[in-house]
RODO-2510 file (C-alpha; in nm, 4 decimals, decimal comma):
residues 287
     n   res          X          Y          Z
     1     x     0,0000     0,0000     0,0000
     2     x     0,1375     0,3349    -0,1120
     3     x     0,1010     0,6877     0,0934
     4     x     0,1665     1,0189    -0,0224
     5     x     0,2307     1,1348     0,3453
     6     x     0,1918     1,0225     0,6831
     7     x     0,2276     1,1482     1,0182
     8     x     0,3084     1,0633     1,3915
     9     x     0,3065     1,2572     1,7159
    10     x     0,5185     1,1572     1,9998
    11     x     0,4993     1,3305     2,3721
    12     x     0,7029     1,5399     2,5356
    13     x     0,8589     1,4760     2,9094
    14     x     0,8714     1,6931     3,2128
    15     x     1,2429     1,5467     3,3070
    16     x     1,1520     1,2353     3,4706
    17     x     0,9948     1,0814     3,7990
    18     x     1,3301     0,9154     3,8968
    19     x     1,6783     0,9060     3,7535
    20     x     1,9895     0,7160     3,8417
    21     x     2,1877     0,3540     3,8699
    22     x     2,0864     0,0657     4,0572
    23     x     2,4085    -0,2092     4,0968
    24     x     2,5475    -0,0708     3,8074
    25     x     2,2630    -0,0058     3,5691
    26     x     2,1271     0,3222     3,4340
    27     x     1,7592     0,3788     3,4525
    28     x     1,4998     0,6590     3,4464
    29     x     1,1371     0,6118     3,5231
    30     x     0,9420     0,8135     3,2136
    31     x     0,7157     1,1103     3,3091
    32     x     0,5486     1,2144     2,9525
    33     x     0,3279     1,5025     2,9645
    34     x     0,1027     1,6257     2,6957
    35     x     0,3091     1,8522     2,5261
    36     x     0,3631     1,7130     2,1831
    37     x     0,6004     1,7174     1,8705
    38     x     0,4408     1,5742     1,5042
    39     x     0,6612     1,4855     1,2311
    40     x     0,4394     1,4635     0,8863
    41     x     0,6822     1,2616     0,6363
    42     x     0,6327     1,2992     0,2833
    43     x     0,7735     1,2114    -0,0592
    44     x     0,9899     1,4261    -0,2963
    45     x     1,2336     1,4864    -0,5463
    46     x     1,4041     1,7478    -0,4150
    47     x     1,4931     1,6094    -0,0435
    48     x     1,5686     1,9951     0,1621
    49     x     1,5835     1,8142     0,5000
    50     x     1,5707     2,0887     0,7824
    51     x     1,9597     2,0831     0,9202
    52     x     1,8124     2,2733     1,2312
    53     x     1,6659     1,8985     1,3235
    54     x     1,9308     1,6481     1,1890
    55     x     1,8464     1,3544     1,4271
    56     x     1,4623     1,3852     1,2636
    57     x     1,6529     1,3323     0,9486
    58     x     1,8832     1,0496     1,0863
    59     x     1,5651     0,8486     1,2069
    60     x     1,3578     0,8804     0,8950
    61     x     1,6526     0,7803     0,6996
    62     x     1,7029     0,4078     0,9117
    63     x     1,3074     0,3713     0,8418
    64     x     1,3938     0,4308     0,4574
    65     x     1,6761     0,1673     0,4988
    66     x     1,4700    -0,1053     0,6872
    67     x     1,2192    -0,1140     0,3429
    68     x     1,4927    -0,1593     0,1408
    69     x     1,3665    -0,0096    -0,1437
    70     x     1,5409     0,2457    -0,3637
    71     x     1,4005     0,5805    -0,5675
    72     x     1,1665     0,8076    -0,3702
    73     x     1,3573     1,0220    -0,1109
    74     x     1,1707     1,1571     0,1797
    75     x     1,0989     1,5337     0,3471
    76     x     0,9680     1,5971     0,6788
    77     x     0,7782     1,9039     0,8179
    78     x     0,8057     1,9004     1,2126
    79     x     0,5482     2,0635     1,4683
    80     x     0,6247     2,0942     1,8291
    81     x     0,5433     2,2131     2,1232
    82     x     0,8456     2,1274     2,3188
    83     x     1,1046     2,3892     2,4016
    84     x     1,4850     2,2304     2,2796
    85     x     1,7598     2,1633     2,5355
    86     x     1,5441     2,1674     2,8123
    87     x     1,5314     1,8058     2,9366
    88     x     1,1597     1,7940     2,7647
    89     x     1,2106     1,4906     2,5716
    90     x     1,1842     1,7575     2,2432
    91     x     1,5336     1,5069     2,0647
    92     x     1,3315     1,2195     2,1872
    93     x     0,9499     1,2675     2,0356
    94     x     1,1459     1,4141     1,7480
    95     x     1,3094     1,0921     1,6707
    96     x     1,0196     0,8658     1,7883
    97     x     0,7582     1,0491     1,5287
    98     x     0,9813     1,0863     1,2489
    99     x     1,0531     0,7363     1,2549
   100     x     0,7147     0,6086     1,2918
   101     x     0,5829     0,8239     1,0318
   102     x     0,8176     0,7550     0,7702
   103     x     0,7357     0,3630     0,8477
   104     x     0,4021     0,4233     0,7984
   105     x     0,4417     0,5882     0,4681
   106     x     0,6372     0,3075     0,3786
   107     x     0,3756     0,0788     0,5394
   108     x     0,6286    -0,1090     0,7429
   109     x     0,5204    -0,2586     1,0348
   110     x     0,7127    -0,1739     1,4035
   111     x     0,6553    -0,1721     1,7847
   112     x     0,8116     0,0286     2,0752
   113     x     1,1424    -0,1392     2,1249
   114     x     1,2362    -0,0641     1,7764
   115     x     1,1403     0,2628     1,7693
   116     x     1,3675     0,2717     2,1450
   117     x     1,6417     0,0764     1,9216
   118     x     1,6451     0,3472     1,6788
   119     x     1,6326     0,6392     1,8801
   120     x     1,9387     0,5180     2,1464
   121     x     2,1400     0,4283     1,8418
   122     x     2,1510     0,8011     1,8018
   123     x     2,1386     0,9456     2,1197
   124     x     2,0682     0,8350     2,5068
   125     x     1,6945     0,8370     2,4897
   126     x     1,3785     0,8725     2,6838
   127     x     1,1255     0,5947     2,7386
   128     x     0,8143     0,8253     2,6221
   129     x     0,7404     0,5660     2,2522
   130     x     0,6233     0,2752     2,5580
   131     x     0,2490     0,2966     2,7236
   132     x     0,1826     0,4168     3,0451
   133     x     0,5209     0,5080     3,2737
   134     x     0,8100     0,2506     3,2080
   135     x     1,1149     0,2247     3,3905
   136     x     1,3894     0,2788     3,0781
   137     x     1,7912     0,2375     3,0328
   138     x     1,8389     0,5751     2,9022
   139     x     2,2219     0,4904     2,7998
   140     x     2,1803     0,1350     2,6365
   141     x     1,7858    -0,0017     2,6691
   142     x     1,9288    -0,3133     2,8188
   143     x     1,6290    -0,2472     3,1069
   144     x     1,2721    -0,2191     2,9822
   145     x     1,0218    -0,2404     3,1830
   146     x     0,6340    -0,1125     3,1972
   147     x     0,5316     0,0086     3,5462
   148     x     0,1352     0,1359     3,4583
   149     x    -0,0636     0,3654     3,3127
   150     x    -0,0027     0,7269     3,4345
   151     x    -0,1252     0,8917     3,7553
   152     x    -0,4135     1,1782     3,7635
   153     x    -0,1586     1,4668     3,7987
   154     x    -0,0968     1,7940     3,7099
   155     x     0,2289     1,9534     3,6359
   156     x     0,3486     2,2833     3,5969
   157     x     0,6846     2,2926     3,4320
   158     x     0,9477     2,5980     3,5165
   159     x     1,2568     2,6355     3,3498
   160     x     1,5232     2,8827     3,4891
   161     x     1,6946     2,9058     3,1499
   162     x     1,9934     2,7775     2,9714
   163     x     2,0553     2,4511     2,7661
   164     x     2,1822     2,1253     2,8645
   165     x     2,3203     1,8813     2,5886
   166     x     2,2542     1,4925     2,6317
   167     x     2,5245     1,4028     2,4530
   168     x     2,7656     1,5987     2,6653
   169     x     2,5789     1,5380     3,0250
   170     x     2,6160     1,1397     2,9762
   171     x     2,9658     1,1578     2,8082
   172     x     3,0746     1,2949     3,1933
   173     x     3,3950     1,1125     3,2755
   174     x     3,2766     1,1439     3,6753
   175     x     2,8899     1,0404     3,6011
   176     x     2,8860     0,7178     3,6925
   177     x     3,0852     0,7759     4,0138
   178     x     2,8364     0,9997     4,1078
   179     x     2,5349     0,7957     3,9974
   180     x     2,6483     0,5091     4,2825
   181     x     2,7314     0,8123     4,5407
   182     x     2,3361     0,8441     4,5215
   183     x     2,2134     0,5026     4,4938
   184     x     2,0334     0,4398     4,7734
   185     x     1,8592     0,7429     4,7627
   186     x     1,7483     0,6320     4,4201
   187     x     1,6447     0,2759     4,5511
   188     x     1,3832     0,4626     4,8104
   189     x     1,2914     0,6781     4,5567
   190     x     1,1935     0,4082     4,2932
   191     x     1,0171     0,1843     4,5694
   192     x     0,7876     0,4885     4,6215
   193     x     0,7122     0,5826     4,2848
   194     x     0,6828     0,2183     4,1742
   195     x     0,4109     0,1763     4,4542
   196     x     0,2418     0,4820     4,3601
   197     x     0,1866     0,3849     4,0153
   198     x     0,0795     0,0647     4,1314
   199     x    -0,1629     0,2226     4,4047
   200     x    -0,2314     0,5270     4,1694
   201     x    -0,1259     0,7366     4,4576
   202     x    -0,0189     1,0708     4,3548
   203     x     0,1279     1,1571     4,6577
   204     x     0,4139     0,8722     4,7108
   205     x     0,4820     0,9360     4,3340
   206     x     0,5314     1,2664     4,4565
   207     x     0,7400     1,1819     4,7677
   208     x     0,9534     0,9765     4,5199
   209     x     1,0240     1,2087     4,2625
   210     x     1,1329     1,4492     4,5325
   211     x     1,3938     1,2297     4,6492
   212     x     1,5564     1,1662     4,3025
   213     x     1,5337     1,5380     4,2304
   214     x     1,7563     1,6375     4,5965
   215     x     1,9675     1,2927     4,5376
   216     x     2,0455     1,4983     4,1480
   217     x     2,1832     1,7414     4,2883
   218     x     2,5297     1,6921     4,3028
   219     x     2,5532     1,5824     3,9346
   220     x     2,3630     1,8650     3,7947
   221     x     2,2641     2,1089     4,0661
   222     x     1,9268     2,3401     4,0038
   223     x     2,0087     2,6803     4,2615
   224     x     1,6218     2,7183     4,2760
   225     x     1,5134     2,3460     4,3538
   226     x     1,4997     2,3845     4,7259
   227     x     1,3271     2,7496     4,7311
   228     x     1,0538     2,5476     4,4508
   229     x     1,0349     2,2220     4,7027
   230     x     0,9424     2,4717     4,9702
   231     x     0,6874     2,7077     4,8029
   232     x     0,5425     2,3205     4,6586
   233     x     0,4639     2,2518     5,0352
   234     x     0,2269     2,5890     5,0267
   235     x     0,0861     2,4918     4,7343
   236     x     0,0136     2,1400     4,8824
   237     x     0,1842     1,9971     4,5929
   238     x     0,2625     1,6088     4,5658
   239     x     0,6147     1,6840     4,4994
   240     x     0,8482     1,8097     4,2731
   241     x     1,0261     1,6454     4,0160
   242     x     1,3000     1,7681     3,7444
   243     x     1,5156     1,6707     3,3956
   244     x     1,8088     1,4866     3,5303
   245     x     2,0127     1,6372     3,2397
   246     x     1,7963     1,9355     3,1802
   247     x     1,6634     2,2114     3,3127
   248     x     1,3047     2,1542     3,4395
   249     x     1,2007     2,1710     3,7171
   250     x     0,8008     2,0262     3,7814
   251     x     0,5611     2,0978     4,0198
   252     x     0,3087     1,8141     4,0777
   253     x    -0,0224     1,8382     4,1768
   254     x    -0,2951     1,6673     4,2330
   255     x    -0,6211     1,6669     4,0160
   256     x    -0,8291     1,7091     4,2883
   257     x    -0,6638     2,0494     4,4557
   258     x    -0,4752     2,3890     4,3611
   259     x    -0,5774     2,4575     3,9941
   260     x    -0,2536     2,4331     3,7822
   261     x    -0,3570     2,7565     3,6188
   262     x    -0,3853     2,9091     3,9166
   263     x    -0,0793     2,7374     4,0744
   264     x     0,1036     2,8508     3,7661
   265     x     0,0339     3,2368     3,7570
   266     x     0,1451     3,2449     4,1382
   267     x     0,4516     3,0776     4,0501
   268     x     0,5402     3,2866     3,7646
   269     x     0,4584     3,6196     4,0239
   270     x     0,7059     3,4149     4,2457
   271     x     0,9925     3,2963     3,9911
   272     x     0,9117     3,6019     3,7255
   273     x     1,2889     3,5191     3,5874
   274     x     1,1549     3,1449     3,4552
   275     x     0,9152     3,0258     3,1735
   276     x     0,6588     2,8826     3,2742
   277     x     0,4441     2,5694     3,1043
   278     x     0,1057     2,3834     3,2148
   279     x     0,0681     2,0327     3,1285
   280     x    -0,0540     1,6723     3,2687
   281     x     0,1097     1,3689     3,3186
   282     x     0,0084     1,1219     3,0535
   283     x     0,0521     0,7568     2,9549
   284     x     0,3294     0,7366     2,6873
   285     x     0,3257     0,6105     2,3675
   286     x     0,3298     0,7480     1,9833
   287     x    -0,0162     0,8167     1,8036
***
């Protein structure tokens, strides 16, 4: 079957619930929000692939190579919502979309660990192409594994500024020395957030998410994460939770509680040198 375009849409991440090593193996536990990016693939002669988004290109390239087929050549419009650099997930859905996309328009068939496959061979990746929240081996994907669907929160996302590059943040010569400094914080940390998910209880999600973010701190330190933890407890937030290598920080709140509209016009009054974004957390996967 032959398509003259198709399209995918892949969400976004506010950093993630928990981050970190366990006996040696990298993990984070996903935290997609709905915040989206769409890639719409199409066919042409003249292929003027945006350089501004090369790993789009990369990814919609291997789907060209899996058919195996020769001719056509491929363009790609992108649509996002997620700000770049930010420890969003923006490199992520980018990859995840264009790649599903183009194998649609090529009408080949894939699932989630090949889209995962794809996107770590060109960068360390989020989990955000699986349902629900997964625990996901950002570095390699030798560690897969679903946890449930996603808990009735609310987020609202602040970013302080400035850029953090994945590629450079896990290429630290000192990062896994400081991943086992913080281990057992991160063992609490996922028992609570596991059980959360499991119970669907916002709040020990919250409690965990809180621990990773402090336990972060020494490997990528946010100046305004303790002042935002504080003002969270005001807001009787669940917790707060952050981009491990970005610069997000999340507030998390309940459904039932502060309104995140509201929530997010006091924080902006409070922070007025950070953007601020509104989202939920959502199950993952690629539509």
């Amino acid at each position: 079957m032959e398509y003259k375009s198709a399209a995918a849409l892949a969400p976004g991440t506010c950093g993630e619930l928990v981050q970190g090593s366990i006996n040696g193996r990298d993990f984070l536990v996903t935290c997609p929000v709905d915040l989206w990016s769409k890639l719409s693939v199409f066919y042409t002669e003249h292929v003027e692939q945006d350089h501004l988004f090369p790993k789009a290109a990369k990814a919609i390239q291997m789907a060209y190579e899996k058919k195996k087929t020769a001719g056509s050549k491929l363009g790609f419009i992108r649509k996002s919502e997620l700000p770049i650099g930010k420890g969003m997930g923006s490199s992520t859905a980018d990859i995840a979309a264009a790649y599903a996309a183009a194998c649609r328009l090529l009408d080949v068939k894939i699932n989630e660990d090949e889209i995962a496959d794809v996107a770590l061979a060109i960068e360390p990746s989020d989990g955000l192409m699986y349902p629900g929240i997964c625990l996901f081996d950002h570095r390699k994907g030798l560690w897969r594994e679903p946890l449930g669907q996603a808990p009735p929160l609310n987020v609202v996302i602040i970013d302080p500024g400035g850029e953090v590059d994945t590629l450079e943040f896990n290429s630290k010569k000192d990062l896994q020395i400081l991943n086992a400094k913080k281990e057992q914080e991160i063992i609490k940390a996922l028992a609570y957030v596991r059980e959360g998910i499991a119970e669907q209880d916002p709040e020990k999600i919250g409690r965990g998410a809180t621990i990773s973010a402090l336990a972060n701190q020494e490997i990528l330190f946010k100046p305004q994460l303790e002042e935002i933890i504080k003002f969270s407890v005001q807001l009787k937030a669940m917790g707060v939770n952050v981009a491990h290598s970005g610069t997000v920080i999340g507030i998390l709140l309940a459904e039932i509680g502060p309104h995140v509209m509201e929530a997010a016009d006091y924080i902006q009054k409070k922070f007025p040198q950070c953007a601020i974004y509104t989202s939920k957390i959502i199950s993952g996967g690629i539509k």
